[in-house]
Backbone of each chain as ProteinMPNN parsed JSONL, in Angstrom:
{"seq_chain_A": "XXXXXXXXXXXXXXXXXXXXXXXXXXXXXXXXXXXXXXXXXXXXXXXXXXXXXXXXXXXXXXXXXXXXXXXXXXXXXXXXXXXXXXXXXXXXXXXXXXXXXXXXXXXXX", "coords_chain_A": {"N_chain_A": [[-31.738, -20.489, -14.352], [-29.227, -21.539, -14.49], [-28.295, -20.432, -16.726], [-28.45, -17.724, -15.388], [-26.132, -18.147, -13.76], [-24.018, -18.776, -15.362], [-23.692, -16.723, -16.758], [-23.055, -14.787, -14.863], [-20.831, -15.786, -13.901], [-19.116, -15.571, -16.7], [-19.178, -12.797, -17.338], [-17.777, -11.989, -14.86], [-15.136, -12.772, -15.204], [-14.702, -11.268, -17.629], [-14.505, -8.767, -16.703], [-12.35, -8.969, -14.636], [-10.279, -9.764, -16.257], [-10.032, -7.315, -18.196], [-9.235, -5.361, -16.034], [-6.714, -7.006, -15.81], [-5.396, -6.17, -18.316], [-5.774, -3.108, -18.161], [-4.113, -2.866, -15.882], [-1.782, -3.907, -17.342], [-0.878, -1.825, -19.188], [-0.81, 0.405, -17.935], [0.726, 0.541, -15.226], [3.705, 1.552, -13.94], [5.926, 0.626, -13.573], [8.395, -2.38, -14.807], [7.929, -4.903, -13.184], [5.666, -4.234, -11.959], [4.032, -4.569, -13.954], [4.129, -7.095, -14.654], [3.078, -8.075, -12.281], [0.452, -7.154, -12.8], [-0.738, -8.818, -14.978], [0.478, -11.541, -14.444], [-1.349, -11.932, -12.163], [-4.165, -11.469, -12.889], [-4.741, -12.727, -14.986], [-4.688, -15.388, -14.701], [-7.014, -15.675, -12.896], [-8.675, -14.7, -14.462], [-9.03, -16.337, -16.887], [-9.585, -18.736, -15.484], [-11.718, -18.562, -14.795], [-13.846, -17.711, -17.025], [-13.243, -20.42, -17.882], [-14.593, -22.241, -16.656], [-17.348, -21.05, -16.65], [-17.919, -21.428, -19.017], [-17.516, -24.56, -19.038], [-19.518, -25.189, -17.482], [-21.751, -24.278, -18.885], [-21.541, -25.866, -21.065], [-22.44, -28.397, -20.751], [-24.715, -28.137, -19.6], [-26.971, -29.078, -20.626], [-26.731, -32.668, -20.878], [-24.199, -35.041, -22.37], [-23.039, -38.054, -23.293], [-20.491, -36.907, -24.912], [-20.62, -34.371, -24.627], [-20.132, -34.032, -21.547], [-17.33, -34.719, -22.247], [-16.207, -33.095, -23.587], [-16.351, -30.999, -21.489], [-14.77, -31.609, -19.656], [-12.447, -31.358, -21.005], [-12.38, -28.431, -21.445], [-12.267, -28.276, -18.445], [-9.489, -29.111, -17.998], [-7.797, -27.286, -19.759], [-8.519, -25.295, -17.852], [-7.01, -26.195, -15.85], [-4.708, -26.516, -16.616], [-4.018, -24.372, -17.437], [-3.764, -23.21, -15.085], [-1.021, -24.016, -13.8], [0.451, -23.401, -16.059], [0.5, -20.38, -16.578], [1.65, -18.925, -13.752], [4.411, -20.384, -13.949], [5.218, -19.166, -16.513], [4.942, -16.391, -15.909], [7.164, -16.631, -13.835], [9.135, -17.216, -14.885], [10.064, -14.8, -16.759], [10.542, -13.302, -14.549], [12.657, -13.758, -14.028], [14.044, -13.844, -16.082], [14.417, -11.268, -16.541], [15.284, -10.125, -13.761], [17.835, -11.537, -13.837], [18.984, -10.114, -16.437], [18.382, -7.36, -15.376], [17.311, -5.362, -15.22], [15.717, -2.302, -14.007], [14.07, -1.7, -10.419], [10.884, 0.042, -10.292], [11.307, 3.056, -8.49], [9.837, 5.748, -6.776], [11.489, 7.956, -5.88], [13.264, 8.136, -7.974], [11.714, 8.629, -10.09], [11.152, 11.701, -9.443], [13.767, 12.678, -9.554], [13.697, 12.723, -12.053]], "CA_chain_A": [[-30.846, -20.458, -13.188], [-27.816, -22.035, -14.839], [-27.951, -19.161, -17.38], [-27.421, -16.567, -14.725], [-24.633, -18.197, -13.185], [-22.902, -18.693, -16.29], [-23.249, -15.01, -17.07], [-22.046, -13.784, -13.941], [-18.855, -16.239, -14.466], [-18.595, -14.938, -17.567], [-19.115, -11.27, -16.806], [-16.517, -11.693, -13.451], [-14.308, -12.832, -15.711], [-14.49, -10.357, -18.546], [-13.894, -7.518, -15.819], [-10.593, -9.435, -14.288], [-9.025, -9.374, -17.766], [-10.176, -5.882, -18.201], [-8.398, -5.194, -14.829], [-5.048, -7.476, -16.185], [-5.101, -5.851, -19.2], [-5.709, -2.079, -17.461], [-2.821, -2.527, -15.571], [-0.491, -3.507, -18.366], [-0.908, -0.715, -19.943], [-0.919, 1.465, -16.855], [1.761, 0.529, -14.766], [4.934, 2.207, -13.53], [7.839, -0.154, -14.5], [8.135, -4.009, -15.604], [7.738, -5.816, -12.552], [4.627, -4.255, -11.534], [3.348, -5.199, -15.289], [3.788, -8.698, -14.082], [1.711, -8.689, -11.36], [-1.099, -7.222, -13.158], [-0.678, -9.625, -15.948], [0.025, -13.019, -14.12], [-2.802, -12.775, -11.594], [-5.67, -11.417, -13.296], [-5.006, -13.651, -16.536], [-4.757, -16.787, -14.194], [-8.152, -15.947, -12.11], [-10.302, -14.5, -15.515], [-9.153, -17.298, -17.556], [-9.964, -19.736, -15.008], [-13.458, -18.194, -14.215], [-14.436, -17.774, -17.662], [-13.241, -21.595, -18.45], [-15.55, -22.865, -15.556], [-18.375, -20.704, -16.829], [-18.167, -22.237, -20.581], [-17.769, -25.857, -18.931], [-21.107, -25.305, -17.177], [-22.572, -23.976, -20.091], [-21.882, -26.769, -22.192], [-22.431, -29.849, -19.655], [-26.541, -27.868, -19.434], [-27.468, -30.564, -21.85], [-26.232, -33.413, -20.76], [-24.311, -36.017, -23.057], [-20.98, -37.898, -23.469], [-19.96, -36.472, -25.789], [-20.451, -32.59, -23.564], [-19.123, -34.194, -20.845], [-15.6, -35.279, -22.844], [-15.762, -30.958, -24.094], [-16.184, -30.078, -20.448], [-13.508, -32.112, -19.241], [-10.691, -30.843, -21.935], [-12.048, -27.171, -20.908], [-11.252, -27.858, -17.709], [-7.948, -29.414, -18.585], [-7.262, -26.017, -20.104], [-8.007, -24.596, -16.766], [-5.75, -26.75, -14.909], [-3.039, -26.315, -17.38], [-3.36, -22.706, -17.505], [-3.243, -22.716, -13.71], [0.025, -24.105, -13.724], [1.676, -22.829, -16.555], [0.723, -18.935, -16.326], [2.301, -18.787, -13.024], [5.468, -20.498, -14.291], [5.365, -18.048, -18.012], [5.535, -14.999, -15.391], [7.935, -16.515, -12.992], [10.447, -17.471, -15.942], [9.901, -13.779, -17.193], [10.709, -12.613, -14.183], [13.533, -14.436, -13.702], [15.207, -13.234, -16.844], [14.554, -9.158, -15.672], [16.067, -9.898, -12.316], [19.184, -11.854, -14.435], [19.28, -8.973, -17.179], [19.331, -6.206, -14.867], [15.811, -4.381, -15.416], [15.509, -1.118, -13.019], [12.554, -1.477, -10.434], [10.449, 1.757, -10.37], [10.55, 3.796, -7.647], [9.536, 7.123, -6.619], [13.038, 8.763, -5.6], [13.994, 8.047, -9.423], [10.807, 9.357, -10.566], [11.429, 12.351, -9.019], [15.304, 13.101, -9.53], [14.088, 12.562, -13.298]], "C_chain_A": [[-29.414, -20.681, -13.627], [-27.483, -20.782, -15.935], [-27.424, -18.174, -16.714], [-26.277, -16.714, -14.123], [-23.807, -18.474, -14.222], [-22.57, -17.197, -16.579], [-22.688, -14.216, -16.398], [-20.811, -14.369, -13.721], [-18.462, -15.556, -15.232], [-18.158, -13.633, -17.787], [-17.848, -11.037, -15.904], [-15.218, -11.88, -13.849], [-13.543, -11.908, -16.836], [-13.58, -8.93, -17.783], [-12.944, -7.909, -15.167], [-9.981, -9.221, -15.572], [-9.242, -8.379, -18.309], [-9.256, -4.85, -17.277], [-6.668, -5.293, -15.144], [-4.605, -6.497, -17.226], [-4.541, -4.035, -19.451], [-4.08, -2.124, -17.2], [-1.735, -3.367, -16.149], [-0.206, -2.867, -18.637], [-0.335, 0.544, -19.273], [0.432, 1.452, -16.177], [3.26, 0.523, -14.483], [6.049, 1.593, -14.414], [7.388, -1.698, -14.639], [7.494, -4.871, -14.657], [6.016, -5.486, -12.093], [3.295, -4.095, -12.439], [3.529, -6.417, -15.148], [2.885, -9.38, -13.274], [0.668, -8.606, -11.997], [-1.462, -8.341, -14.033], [-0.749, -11.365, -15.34], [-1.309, -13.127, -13.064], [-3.722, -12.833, -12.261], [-5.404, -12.666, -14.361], [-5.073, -14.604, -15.743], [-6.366, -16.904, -14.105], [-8.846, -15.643, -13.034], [-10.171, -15.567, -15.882], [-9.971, -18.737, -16.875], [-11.59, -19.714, -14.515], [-14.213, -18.315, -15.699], [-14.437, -19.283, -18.439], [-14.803, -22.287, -17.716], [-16.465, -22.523, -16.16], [-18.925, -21.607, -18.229], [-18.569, -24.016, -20.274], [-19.084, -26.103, -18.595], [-22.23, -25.143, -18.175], [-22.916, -24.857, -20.864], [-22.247, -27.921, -21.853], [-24.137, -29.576, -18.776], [-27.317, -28.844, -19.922], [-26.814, -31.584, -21.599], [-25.701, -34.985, -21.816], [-23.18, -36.924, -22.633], [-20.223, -37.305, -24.238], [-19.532, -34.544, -25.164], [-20.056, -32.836, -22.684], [-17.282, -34.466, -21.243], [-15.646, -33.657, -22.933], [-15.831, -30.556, -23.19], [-15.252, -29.899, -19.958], [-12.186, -31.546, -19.831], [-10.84, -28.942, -21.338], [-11.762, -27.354, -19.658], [-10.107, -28.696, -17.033], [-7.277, -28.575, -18.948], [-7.229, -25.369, -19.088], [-7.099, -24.831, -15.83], [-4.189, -26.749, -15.658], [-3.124, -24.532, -17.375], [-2.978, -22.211, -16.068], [-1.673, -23.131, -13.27], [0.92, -23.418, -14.237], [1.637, -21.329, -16.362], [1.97, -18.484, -14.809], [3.971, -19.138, -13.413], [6.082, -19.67, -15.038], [6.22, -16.782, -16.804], [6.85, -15.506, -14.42], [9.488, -16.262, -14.122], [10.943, -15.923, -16.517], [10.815, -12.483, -16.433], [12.343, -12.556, -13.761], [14.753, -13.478, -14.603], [15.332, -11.696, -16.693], [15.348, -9.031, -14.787], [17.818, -10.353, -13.121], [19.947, -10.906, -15.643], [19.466, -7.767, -16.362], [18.122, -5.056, -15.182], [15.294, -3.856, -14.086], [14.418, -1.411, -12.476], [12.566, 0.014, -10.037], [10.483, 2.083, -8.634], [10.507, 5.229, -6.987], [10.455, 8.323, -6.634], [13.411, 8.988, -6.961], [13.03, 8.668, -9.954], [11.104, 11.014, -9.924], [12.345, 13.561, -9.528], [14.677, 13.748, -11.572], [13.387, 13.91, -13.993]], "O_chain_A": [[-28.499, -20.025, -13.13], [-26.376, -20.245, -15.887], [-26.348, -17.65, -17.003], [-25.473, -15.809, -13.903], [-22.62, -18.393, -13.906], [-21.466, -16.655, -16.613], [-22.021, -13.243, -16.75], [-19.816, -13.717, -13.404], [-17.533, -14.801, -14.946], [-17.078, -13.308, -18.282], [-17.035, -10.134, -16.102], [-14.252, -11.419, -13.24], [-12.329, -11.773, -16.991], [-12.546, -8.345, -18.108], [-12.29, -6.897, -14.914], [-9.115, -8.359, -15.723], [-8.5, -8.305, -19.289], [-8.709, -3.822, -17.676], [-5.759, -4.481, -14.971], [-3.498, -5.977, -17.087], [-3.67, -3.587, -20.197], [-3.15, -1.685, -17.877], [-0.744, -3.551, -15.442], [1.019, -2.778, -18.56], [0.354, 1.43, -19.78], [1.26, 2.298, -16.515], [3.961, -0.445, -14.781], [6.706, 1.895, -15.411], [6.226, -2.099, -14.583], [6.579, -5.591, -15.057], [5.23, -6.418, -11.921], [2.152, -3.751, -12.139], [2.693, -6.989, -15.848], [2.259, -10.439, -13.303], [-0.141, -9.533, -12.028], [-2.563, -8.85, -13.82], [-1.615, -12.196, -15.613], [-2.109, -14.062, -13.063], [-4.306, -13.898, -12.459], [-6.203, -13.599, -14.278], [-6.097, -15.129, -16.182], [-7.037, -17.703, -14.759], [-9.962, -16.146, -12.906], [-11.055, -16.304, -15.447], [-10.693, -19.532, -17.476], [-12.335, -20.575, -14.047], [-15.226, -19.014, -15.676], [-15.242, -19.533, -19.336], [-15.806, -22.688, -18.305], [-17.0, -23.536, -16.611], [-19.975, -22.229, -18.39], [-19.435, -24.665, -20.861], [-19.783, -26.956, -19.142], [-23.311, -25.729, -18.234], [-24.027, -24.976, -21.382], [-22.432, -28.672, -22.81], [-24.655, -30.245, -17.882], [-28.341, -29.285, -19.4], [-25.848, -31.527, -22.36], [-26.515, -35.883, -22.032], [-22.436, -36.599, -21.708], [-19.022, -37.321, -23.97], [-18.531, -33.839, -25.296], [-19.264, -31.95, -22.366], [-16.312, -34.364, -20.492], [-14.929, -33.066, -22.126], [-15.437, -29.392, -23.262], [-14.695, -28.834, -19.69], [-11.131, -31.343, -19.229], [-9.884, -28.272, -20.948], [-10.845, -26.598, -19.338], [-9.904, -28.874, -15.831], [-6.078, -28.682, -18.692], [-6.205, -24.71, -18.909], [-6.5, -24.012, -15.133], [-3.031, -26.929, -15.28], [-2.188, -23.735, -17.305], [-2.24, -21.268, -15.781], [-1.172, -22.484, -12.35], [1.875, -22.885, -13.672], [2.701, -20.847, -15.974], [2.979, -17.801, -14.987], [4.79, -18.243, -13.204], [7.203, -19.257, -14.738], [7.392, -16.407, -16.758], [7.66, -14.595, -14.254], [10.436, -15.477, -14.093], [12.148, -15.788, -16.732], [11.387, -11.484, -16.87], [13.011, -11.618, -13.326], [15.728, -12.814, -14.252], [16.404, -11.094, -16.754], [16.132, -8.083, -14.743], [18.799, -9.623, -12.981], [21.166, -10.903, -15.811], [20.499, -7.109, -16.492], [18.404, -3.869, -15.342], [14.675, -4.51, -13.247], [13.467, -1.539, -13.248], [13.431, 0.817, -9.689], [9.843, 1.489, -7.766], [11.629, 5.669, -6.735], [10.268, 9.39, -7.219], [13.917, 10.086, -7.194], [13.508, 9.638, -10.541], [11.597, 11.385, -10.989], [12.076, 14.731, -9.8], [15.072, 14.752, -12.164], [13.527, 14.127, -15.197]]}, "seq_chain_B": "XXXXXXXXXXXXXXXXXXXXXXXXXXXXXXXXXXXXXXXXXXXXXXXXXXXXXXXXXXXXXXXXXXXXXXXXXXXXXXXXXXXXXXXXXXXXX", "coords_chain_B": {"N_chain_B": [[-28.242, -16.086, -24.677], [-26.109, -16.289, -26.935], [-26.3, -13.945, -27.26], [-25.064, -13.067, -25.012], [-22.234, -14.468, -25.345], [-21.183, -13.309, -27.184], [-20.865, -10.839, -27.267], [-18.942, -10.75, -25.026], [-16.923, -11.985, -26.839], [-16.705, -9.727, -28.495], [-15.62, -7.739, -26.555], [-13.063, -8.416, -25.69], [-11.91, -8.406, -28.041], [-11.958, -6.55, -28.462], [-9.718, -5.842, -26.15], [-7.587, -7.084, -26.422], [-6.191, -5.329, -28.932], [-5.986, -2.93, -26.939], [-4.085, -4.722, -25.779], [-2.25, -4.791, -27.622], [-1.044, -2.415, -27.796], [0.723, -2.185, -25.903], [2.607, -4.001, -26.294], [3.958, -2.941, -28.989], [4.338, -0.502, -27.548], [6.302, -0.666, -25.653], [8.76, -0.716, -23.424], [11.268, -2.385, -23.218], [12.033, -5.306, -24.322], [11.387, -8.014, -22.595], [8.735, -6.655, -22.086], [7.194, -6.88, -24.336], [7.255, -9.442, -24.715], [5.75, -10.463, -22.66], [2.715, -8.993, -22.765], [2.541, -10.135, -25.272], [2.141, -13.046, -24.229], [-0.27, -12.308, -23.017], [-1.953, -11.118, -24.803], [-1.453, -14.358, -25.836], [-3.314, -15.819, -24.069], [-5.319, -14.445, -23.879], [-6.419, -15.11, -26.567], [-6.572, -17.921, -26.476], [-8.906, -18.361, -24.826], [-10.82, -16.948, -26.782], [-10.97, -18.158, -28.525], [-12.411, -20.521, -28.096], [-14.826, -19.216, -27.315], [-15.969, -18.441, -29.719], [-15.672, -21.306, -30.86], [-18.548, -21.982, -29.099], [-20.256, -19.96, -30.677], [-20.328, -20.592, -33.614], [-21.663, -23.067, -33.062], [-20.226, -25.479, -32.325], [-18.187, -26.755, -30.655], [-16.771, -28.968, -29.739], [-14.609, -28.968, -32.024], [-13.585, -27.028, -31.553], [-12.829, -26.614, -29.311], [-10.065, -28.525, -29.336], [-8.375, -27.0, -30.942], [-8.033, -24.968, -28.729], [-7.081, -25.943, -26.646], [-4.196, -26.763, -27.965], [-3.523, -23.916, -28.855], [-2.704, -22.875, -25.975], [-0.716, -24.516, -24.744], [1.127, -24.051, -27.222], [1.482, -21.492, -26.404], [2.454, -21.16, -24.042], [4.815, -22.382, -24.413], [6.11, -21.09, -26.089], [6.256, -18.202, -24.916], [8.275, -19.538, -22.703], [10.113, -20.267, -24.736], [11.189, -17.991, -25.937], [12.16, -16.3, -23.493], [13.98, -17.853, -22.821], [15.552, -17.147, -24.972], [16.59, -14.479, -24.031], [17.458, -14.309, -21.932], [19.695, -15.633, -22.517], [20.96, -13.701, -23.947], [20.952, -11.422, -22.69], [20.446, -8.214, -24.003], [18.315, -6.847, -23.656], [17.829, -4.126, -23.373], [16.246, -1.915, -25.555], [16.738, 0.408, -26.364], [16.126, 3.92, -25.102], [18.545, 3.962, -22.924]], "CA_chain_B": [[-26.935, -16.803, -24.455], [-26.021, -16.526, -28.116], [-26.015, -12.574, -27.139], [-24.053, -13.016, -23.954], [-20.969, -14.891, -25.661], [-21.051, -12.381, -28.869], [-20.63, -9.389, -26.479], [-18.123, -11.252, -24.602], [-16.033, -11.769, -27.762], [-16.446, -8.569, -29.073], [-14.853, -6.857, -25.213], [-11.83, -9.645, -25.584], [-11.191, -8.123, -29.45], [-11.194, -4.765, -27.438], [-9.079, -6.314, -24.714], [-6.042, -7.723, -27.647], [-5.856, -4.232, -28.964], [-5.242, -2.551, -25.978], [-2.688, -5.135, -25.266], [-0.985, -4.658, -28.557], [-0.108, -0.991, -27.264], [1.972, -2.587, -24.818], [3.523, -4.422, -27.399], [3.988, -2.285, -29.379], [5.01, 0.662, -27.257], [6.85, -1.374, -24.47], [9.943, -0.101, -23.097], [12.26, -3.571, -22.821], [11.775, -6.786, -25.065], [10.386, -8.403, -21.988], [7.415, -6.01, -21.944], [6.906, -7.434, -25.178], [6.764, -10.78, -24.551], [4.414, -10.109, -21.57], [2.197, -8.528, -23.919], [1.802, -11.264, -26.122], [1.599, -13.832, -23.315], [-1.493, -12.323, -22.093], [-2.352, -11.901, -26.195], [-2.133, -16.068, -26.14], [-4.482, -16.618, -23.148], [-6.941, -14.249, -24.514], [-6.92, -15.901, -27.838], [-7.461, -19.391, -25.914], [-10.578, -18.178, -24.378], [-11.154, -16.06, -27.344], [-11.292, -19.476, -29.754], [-13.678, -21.055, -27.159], [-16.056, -18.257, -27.555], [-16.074, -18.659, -30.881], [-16.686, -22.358, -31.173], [-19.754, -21.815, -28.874], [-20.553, -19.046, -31.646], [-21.012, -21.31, -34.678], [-22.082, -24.387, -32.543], [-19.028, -26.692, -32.831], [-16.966, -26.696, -29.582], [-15.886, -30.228, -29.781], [-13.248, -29.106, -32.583], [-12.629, -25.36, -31.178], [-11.741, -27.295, -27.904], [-9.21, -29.267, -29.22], [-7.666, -25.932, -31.229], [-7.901, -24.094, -27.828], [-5.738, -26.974, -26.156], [-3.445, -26.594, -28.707], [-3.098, -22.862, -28.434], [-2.582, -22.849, -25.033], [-0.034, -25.222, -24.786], [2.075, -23.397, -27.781], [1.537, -20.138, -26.137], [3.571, -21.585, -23.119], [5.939, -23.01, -25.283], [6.331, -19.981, -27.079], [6.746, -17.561, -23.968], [9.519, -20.026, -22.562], [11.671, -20.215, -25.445], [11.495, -15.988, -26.139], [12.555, -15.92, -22.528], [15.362, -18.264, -22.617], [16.491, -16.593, -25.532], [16.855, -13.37, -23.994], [17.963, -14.172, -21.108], [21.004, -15.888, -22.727], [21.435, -13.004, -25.074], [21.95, -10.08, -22.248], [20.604, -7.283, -24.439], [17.55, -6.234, -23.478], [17.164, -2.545, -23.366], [17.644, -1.701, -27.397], [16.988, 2.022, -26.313], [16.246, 4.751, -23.719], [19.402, 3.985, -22.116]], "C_chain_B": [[-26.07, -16.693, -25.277], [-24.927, -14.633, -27.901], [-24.594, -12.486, -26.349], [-22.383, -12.964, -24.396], [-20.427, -13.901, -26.733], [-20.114, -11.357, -28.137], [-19.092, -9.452, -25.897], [-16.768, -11.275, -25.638], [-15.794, -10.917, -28.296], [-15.537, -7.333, -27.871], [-13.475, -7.45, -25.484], [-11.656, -9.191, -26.882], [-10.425, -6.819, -29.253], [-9.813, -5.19, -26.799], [-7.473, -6.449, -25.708], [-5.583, -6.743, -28.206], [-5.172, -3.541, -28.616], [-4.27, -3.101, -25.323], [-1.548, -5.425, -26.514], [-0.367, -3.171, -28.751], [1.007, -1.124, -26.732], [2.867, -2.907, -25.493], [4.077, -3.909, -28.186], [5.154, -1.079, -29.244], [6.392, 0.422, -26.109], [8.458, -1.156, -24.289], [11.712, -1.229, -23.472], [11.669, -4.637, -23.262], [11.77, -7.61, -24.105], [8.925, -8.447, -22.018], [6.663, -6.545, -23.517], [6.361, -8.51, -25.198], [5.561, -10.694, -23.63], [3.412, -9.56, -22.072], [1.766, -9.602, -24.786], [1.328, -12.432, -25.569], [0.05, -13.347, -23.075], [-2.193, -12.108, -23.468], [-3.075, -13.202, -26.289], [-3.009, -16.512, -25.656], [-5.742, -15.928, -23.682], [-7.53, -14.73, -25.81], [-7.256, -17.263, -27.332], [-8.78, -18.81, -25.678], [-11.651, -17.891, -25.549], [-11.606, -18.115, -28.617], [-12.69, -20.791, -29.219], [-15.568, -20.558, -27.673], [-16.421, -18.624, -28.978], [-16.231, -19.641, -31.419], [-18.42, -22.298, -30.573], [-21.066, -20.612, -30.078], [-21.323, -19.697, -32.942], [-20.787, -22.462, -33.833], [-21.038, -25.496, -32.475], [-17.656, -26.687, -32.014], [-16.383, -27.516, -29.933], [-14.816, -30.242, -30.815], [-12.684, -27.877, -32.132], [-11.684, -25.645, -30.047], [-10.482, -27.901, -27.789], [-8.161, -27.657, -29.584], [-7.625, -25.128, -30.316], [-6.649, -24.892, -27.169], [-4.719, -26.428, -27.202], [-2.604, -25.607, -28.591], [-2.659, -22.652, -27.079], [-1.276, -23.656, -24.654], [1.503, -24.54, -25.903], [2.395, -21.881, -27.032], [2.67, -20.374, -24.733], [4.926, -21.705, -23.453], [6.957, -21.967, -25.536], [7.111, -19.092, -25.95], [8.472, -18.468, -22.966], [10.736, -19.857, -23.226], [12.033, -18.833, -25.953], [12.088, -15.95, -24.967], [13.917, -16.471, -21.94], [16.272, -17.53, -23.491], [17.04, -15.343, -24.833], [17.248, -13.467, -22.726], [19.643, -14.658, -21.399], [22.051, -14.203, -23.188], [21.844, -11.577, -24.053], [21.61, -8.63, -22.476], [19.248, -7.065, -24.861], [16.767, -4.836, -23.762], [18.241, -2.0, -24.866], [17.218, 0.165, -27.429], [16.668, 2.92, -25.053], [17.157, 5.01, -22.666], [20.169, 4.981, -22.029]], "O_chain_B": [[-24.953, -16.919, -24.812], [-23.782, -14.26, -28.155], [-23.497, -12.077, -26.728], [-21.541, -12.11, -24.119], [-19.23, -13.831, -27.013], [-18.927, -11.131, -28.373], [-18.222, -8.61, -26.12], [-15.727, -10.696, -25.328], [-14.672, -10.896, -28.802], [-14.964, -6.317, -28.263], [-12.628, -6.558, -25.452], [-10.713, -9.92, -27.19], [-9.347, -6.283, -29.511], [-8.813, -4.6, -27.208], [-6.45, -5.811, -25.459], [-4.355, -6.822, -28.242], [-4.113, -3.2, -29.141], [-3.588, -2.507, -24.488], [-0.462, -6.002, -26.465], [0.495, -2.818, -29.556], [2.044, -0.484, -26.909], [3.941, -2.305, -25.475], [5.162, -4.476, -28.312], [6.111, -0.723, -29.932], [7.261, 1.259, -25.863], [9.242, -1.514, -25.168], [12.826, -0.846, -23.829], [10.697, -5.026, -22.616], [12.356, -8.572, -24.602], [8.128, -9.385, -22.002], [5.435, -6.495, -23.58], [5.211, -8.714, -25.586], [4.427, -10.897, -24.061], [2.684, -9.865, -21.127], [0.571, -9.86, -24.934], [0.343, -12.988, -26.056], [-0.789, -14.239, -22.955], [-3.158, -12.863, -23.576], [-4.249, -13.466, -26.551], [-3.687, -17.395, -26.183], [-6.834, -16.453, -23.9], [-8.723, -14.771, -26.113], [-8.278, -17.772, -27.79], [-9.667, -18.897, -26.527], [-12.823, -18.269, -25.557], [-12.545, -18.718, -29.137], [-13.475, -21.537, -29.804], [-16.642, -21.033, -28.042], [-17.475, -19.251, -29.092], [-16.84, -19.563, -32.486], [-19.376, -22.5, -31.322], [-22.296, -20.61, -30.124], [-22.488, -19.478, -33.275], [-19.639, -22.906, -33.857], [-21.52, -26.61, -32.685], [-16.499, -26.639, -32.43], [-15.341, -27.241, -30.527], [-14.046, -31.203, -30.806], [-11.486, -27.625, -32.264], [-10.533, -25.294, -29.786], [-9.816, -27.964, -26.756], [-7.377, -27.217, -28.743], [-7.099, -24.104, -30.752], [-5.48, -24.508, -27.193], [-4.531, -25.23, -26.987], [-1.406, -25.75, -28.348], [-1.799, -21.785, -27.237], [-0.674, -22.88, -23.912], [2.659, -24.548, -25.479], [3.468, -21.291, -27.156], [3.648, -19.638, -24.605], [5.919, -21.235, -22.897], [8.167, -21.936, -25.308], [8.341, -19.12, -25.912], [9.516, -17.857, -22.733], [11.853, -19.526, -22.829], [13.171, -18.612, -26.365], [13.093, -15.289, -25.229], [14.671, -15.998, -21.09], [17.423, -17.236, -23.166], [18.215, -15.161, -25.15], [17.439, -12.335, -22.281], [20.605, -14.237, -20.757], [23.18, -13.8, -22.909], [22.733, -10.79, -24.378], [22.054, -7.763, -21.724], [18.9, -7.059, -26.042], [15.639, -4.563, -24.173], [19.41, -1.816, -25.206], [17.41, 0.937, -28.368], [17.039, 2.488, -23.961], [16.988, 5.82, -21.755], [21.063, 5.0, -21.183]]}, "name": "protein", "num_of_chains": 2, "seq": "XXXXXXXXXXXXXXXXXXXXXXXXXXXXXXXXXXXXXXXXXXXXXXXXXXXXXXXXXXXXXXXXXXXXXXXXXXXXXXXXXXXXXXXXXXXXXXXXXXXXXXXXXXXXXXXXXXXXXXXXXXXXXXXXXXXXXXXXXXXXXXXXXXXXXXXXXXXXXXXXXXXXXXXXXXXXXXXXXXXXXXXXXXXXXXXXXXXXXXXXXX"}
């Protein structure tokens, strides 16, 4: 039982950062390589942390409880800082002066 | 289970690849950084996997903290630099 729900964490997670990673690659102009990038990486990372903590906290010790706890310490720090990484990112595009995309310009070009 | 995580690490080797195109090919030394940001988080996860791999989380965990924490670091101070610096777009213009 605890096996399949780790796998379908793990799995739900693999295909969000498949998704983030998709639309890096894919998308139009910078800003809308941000979105794909800060959500999905927030919500896989944080799905596939959860899945590992469960995984390893199957066996119960102290010692797997202290390794669950720091993974999800990693998820609560990555939930903070990713959001900040992209805001700061975005910050300096909007203060540099980086074109957003849109269609009219595609077009003309 | 052994299988599960293997597979898992071997999609996420895929996954770093295809985001060193971006890097790579990326229009504006932003797109760069953004690019390697999402690089750092998949190498956190990616170092995880890989203690569960050869049995020995309790030190991969600490080297995932670690990474995770520089990879922040890291993306901050590329982004202050370049925001001081102004000079972004080094072609297509």
């Amino acid at each position: 039982m605890m096996t399949v729900i780790v796998a379908a964490l793990l799995f739900a997670g693999v295909f969000f950062f498949a998704i983030g990673v998709i639309g890096v690659l894919r998308f139009p102009d910078f800003y809308s390589r941000l979105h794909g990038a800060g959500k999905c990486d927030t919500l896989a990372s944080i799905l596939i942390l959860v899945a590992m903590a469960l995984y390893n906290i199957s066996d119960f010790s102290m010692g797997s409880l202290l390794v669950s706890l720091k993974m999800l310490a990693i998820a609560a720090f990555v939930f903070v800082a990713s959001p900040t990484a992209t805001h700061a990112i975005t910050e300096a595009a909007l203060v540099v002066g980086v074109e957003p995309w849109s269609r009219k310009k595609e077009d003309t070009a | 289970m052994h299988d599960v995580f293997l597979i898992s690490g071997m999609i996420f080797v895929g996954l770093i690849l295809l985001c060193l195109v971006r890097v790579i090919l990326g229009p504006t030394v932003l797109d760069r950084i953004l690019g390697a940001n999402v690089i750092g988080t998949i190498t956190t996860i990616l170092l995880l996997l890989i203690g569960f791999l050869f049995e020995n989380v309790g030190m991969f965990v600490d080297i995932a903290i670690a990474y995770a924490l520089l990879n922040f670091i890291a993306t901050l101070g590329a982004t202050k630099y370049f925001l001081r610096r102004k000079a972004v777009h080094l072609d297509k213009e």
